[in-house]
C-alpha positions, 0 to 999 in steps of 0.5 A: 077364493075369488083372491087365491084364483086371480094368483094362480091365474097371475102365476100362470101368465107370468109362467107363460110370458118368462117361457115366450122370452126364454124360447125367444132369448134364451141366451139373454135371460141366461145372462141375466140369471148370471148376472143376478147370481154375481149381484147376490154373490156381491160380485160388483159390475162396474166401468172405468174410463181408459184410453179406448173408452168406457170399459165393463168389468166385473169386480170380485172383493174379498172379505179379508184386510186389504181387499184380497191379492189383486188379479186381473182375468181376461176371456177369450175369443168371441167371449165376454167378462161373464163367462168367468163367473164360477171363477169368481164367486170362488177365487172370492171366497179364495182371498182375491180381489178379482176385476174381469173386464169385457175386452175391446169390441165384447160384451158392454166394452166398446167396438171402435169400427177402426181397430184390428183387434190382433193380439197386440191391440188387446194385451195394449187394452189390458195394460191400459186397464189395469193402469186406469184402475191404478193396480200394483202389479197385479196377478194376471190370468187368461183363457184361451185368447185371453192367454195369449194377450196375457203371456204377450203382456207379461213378456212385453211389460214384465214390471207391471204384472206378478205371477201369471195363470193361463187356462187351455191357452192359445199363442203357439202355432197350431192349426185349429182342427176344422181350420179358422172358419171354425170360428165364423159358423153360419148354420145349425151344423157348423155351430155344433161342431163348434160347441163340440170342440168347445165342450166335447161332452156338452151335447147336442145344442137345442134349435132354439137355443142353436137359433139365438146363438146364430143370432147373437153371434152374427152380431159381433163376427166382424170383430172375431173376423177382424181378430182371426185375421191378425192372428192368422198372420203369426206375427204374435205367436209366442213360441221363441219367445215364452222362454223368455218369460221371466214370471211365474206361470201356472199352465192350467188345461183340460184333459179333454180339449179338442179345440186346443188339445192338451199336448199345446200345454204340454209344449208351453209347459216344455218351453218354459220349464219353470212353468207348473202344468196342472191338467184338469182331468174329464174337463175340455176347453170350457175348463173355468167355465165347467170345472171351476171348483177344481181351476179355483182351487188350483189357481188360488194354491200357486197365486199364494204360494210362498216360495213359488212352486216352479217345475211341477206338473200335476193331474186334477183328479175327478171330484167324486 
């Protein structure tokens, strides 16, 4: 009996102390229950060495000869490579060989203080990676930012990229709803209107969570501040030149995104008549993130499809 109440009481301090790190750093034992959940999915976390640094990423092998297609994914705006996480548990599985790395100033990738962080800087980090890990023409995916540095680097360095995949992408001109400073929230209220933009059926943001996030976020606004700024200038907006695109491009977005709103992929789609428009039906702009069985599927069906779809347009329908 003595042995059976020192468990229970060991269960209960152990309780107690994972309940005080959670309320104190929610956000931190959520990365690390991600994390785990890669590791047991045998998603591998690993660092190359390129140009800029010693880079994170993680790498997603198939089971099947060879390894998989090679694909690269890039995360957007004041993100980092776990955020990709459903994607790649799933496009695994799918038949792919799937590396995601944090990109420069997120995450565990280096923040060098004397860089701009513009579009340019980080489609020059991406070709940099794939060429340190010796990829062959890789497929390349991006989300939200992360599209526009990979459109800009299929249409600067067409040789080294194969078929293209964007999710709710930024690189057009558009005045983001609430304006830039969006981005650069302060206070509880800001944040949430945010996370609303973000994920418009998310809810309202728990203070202790909402306070962690502040925190984090204050970490690393300087270098989302310094991209902003790049951006703003609009000397890498893309609308003249997507014509341009000579890869094969699936347009991926959610019905529901209020942060960039469905009728920018519609224009990109217009653009480059060639492209395939697939539009996530009930999802916003956390698409991957929230409704990864059906971007998965969506993905992993135009990267091996033979011959390349070109011209389509479809409707992804709830899944019941």
């Amino acid at each position: 009996m003595k042995t059976l109440g020192r468990l229970l009481l060991l269960v209960v301090v152990l309780g107690l102390a994972f309940g005080l790190v959670f309320y104190e750093q929610p956000l931190w034992v959520q990365q690390q229950g991600i994390h785990l959940s890669l590791l047991l999915h045998r998603v591998q976390s690993n660092y190359v060495m390129t140009p800029e640094g010693r880079v994170h990423y993680y790498e997603a092998e198939s089971h099947v000869p060879g390894g998989g297609i090679p694909l690269v994914l890039v995360h957007g705006l004041a993100d980092r490579d776990e955020s990709w996480a459903p994607m790649l548990e799933r496009l695994k599985r799918a038949g792919f060989h799937v590396y995601a790395p944090d990109l420069l100033g997120y995450g565990r990738s280096p923040k060098p203080g004397s860089s701009d962080y513009s579009i340019s800087t980080q489609e020059q980090f991406v070709v940099d990676f794939i060429q340190s890990l010796g990829l062959q023409k890789p497929d390349v995916g991006g989300w939200s930012m992360g599209g526009w540095i990979t459109l800009k680097l299929a249409l600067d360095h067409p040789d080294i990229v194969d078929r293209v995949v964007v999710y709710d992408s930024a690189g057009l001109h558009h005045q983001v709803a609430g304006g830039s400073h969006i981005f650069h929230p302060t206070d509880g209220p800001s944040l949430q209107r945010l996370a609303n933009l973000m994920e418009p059926h998310a809810g309202k943001i728990p203070p202790f969570i909402r306070r962690d996030a502040l925190r984090k976020m204050a970490e690393g606004q300087w270098v989302v501040d310094r991209g902003m700024t790049s951006m703003q200038t609009g000397k890498d907006f893309l609308d003249d030149r997507i014509g341009g695109l000579t890869e094969p491009l699936l347009i991926v977005w959610g019905s529901d995104d209020e942060l960039l709103p469905l009728a920018l992929g519609q224009k990109m789609h217009t653009l480059y008549p060639q492209s395939e428009l697939d539009i996530v039906e009930g999802c916003g702009h956390l698409a991957p993130k929230t409704c990864p069985d059906r971007v998965a599927s969506a993905t992993a069906d135009f990267l091996k499809a033979n011959p390349v779809p070109a011209g389509g347009f479809h409707t992804l329908t709830r899944m019941h």
